[in-house]
N, C-alpha and C positions, 0 to 999 in steps of 0.2 A: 284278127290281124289289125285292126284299125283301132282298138282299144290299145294295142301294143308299141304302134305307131306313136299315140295321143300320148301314153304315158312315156313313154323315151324320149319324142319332142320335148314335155314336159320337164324330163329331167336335164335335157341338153341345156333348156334355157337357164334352171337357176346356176346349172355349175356353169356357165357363161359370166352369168350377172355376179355370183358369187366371185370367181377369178377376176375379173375384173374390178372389182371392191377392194381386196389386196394386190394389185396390180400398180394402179392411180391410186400414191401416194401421198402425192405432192402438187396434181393437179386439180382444181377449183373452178368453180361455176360463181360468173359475178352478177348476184341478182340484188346489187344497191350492196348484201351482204354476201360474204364470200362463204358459199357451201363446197364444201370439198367433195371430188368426186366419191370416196368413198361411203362418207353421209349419205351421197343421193343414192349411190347403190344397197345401201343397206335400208334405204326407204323402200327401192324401189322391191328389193324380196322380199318386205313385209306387204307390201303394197298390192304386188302380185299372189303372195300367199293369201292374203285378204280375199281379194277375188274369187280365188278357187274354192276359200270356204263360201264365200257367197253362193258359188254357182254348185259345190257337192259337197257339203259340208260333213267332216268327222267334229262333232260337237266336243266330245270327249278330249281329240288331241289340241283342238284351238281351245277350251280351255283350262287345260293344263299348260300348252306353251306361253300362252296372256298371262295365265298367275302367275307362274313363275316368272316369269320376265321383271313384270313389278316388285317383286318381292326381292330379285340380285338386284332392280336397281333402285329402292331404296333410298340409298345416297343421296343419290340427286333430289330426291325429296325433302331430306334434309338439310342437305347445304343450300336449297334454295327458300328455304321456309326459314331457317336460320338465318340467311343474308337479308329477306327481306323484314325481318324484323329488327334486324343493325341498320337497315338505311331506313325505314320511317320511325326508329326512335332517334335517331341524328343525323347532323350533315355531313352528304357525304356527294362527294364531286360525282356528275352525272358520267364523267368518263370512266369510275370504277364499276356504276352498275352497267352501263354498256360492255365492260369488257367480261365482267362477271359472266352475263345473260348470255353474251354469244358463245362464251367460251364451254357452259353449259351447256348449250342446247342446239349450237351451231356448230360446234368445234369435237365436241366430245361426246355429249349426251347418249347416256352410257341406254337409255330407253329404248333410243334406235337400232342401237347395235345389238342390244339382246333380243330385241324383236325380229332383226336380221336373222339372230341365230336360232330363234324360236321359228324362224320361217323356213328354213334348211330343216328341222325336228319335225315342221308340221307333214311338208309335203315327202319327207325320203323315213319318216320314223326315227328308229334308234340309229339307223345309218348313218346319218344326217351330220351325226359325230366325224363318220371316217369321209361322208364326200365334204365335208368344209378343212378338214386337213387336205385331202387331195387339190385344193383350190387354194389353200397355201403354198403345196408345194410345184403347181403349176407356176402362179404367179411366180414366184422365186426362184424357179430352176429358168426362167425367161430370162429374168433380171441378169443373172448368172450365166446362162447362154448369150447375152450380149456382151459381156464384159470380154470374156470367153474369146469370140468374135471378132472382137476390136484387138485383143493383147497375144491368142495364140492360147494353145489349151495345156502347154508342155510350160509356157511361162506361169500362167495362175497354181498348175498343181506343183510346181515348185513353190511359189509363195503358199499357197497350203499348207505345204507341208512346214516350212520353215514354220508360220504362223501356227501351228498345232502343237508342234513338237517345245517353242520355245513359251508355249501358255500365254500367247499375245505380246510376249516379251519385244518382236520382233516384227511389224508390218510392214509388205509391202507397197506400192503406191499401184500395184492390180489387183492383189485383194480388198485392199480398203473399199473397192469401189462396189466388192459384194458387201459391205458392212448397211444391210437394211437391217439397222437396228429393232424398229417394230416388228419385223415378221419373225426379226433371232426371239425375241420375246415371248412369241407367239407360239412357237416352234418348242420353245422353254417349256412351256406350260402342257403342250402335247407329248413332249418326251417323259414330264413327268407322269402320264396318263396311261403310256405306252410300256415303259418299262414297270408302272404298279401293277398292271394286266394285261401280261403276257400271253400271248397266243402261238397256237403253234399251227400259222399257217404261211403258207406262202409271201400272201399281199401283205400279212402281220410285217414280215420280216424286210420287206421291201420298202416298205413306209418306214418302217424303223431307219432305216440305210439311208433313205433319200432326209429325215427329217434331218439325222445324225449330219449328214455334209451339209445341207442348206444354213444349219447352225454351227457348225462350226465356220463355215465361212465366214458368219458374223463374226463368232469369237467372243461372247459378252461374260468376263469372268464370273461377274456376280452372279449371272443365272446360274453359270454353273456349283457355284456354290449354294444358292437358291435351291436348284433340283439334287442334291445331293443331302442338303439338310430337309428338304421335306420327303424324301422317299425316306432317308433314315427315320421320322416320323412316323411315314405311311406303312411302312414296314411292321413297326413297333404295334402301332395299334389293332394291324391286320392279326397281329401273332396272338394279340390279348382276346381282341374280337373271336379270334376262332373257338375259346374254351369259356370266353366270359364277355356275353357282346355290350352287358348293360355297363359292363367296368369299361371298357373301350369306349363307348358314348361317354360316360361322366370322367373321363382322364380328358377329353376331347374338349369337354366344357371348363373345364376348368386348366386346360393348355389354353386355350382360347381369350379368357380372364388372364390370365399369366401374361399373356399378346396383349392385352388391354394396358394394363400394370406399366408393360416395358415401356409400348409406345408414349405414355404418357411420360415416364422417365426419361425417354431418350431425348425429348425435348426441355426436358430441366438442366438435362446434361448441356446441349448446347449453351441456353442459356448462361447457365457455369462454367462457360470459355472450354469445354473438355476439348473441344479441337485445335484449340489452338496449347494444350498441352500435349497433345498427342503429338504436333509439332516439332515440340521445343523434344520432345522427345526421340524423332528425327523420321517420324514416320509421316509420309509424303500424303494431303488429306486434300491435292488437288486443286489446291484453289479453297477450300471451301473455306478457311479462318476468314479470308478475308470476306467471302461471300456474307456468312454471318455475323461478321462483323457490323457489316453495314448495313442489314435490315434488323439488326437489335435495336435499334427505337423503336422500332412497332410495333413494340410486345412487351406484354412482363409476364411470365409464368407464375401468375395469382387465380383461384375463384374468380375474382371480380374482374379479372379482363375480358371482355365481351367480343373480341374480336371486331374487323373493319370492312365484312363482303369477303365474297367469293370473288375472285378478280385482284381484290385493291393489291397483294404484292406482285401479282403481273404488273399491271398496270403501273405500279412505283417502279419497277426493275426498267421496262421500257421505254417511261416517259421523262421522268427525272435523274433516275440514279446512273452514274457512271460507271458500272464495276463490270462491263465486259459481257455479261451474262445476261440473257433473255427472262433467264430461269433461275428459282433459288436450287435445283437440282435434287431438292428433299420436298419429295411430296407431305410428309406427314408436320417438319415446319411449315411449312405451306400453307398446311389447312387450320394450323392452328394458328399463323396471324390471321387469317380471313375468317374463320368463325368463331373463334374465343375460347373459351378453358372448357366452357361447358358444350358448346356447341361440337367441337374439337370430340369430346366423350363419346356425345350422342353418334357421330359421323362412324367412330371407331366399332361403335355397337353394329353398326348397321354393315358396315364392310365384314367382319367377321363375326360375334356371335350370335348376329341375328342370320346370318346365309348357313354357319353350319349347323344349326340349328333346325333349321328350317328344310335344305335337302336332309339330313338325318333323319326327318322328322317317321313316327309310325316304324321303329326300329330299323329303318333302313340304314346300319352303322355304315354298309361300305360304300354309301352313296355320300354321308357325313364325313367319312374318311377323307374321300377324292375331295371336296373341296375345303376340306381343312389343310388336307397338302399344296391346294391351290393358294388358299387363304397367307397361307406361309410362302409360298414364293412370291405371290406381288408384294408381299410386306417388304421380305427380304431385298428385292431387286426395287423397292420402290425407297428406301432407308437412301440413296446415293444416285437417286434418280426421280425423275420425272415422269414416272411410268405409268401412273395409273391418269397420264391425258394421252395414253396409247386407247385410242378407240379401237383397234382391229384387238387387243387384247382383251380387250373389254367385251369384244363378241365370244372372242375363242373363251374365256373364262365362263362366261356366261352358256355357250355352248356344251361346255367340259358339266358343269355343276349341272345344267336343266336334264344332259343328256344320257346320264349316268340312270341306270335303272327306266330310262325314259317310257318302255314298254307297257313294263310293271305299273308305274304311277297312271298311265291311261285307261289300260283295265281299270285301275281302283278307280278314278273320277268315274269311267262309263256306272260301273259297279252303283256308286253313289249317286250316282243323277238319275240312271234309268231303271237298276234292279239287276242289269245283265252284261255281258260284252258283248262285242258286235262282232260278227266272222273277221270284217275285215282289221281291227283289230288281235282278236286270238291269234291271226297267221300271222302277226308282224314278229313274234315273237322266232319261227321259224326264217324270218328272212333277214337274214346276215351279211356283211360284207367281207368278215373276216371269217 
């Protein structure tokens, strides 16, 4: 009885801490530097998962969720070994590496957040997947229940419905106020998890339902575009996988190269004014000609452009430039003024063919699958946005990819460390949430 206590205490607390992390948004802890409360929450579940390994340790599941952690976040390794070799071969104003550094590691730092969601993996298993979507959709059906609250529940599903039906055409000023853009994101990426495997139970169906409204509240068109072109992917390669899985791997890798190819071109495109011919051609591109327009000095799409830091186009948008905007709103320009033509490659490697690469790895195609169709929709929803300094997405992604097959991969580490599985282990495979 008292083991049963410990462990259900145990789980109360992280899906606490977990809700709470997507809950506090927008609220921050001012220690000289400003930590956002969600940062310090996803410290604090690794922190705590720390612990528990300290005090009864499963060797096998802590290091399986540690590699992997490292290996999604990558990135960060790169953009900052890359920036720092742009700021001690030149001069480069201390305020660019300041905004760099915190923006990495304070602001976003994708390490935390996977270790967050390696700490959800460590302590509930392969569950760990379905209680951190429950703690999205805690946090969000709150949000929602106060809008709710304040407006009358007959006025918001009127704006729902207008707002569904006319595809965002139409908002209004009580839905907007569910438009939590980071959790629609979030949400995005679990819908496309949900509907590639399918279940046929009850809570399946019900998660389904609650993620379906929490998203559409937001209403973010590109993701839905986003998840409709990577299920049609996912789809595609599930069908090949099932008669020929080594053909589905290497279509995989080489969709993934093809991903390399574009992103590098779609920044040549800019360069080459494409948006502001899209324009003249009468298609509305938001702001962004002129966005572009004005951070074209700081680039030339050559080899030999070396890039200027991680940071320096914030840091130029915010301190000197006048054009309205915090953000260039394209992640992938982005990373190519701040890290250069080559550095820009390496970064691209690492966000895609090195992740599906890697969960795929030892023929796991349909674990290579899920985050190829991941890999595809932060592309997609990051092409016209700013998404991938969505740190809670950076957990769920990281969670979707570590989580997939999670079970399987801990036997193999135990397998290869000790020779054997451990019982507690072998059962995790019978305990399910769906």
């Amino acid at each position: 009885m008292e083991h049963k206590i410990l462990a259900k205490a145990k789980g109360f607390y992280f899906m606490v801490v977990a809700v709470m992390m997507y809950y506090f948004l927008n609220e921050y802890i001012d220690v000289g530097l400003h930590v956002t409360f969600r940062h310090a929450f996803a410290l604090v579940l690794f922190a705590s998962a720390a612990a528990l390994f300290l005090y009864k340790p499963n060797i096998a599941r802590g290091v399986t969720v540690f590699g992997e952690a490292c290996v999604y976040s990558t990135p960060l390794l790169v953009t900052t070994v890359v920036s720092l070799f742009i700021w001690f071969t030149g001069t480069v104003d201390t305020g660019v590496i300041s905004r760099g550094l915190s923006g990495s590691f304070i602001y976003v730092n994708m390490l935390s957040f996977a270790l967050g969601a390696g700490a959800l993996l460590y302590v509930f298993g392969s569950r760990g997947v379905w209680y951190n979507l429950i703690a999205i959709l805690l946090a969000n059906l709150l949000m929602i229940a106060t809008v709710i609250a304040e407006n009358g529940l007959g006025a918001y599903f009127s704006e729902f419905v207008t707002l569904v039906t006319t595809f965002a055409g139409v908002t209004g000023d009580i839905i907007v106020q569910a438009e939590i853009h980071e959790l629609a994101f979030c949400l995005g990426a679990y819908l496309i998890y949900l509907l590639y495997k399918p279940k046929k139970s009850f809570v399946y169906f019900i998660l389904l339902f609650l993620s379906l409204f929490c998203f559409l509240s937001a209403f973010k068109r590109i993701a839905i575009i986003a998840i409709v072109i990577a299920l049609a992917f996912g789809y595609l390669l599930k069908f090949i996988a099932r008669f020929h899985p080594k053909t589905a791997s290497g279509l995989m890798t080489g969709l993934t190269v093809l991903v390399i190819l574009l992103l590098v071109g779609y920044v040549a495109l800019i360069k080459m004014d494409a948006f502001e011919l899209l324009e003249k051609a009468g298609i509305n591109t938001s702001g962004r000609v002129e966005i572009y327009q004005a951070v074209d000095e700081f680039y030339e799409f050559s080899p030999s452009f070396l890039g200027n830091g991680i940071g320096f186009l914030t840091y130029q948008l915010n301190t000197f430039m006048n054009v309205g905007v915090a953000s260039v709103h394209n992640d992938f320009l982005q990373h190519f003024i701040d890290l250069g033509f080559w550095g820009y490659l390496i970064w691209l490697f690492s966000i895609t063919l090195l992740r599906v690469r890697y969960f795929g790895k030892r023929g796991n195609v349909e674990n290579g699958i899920v985050t190829f169709m991941l890999t595809l929709y932060i592309i997609i929803v990051s092409t016209t946005d700013n998404t991938m300094n969505y740190p809670l997405l950076t957990g769920v992604l990281a969670m979707l990819m570590m989580g997939e097959g999670f079970s399987e991969k801990v036997r193999h580490t135990e397998t290869k460390l000790f020779g054997y599985v451990s019982a507690e282990n072998a059962e995790e495979e019978r305990e399910t949430l769906l």
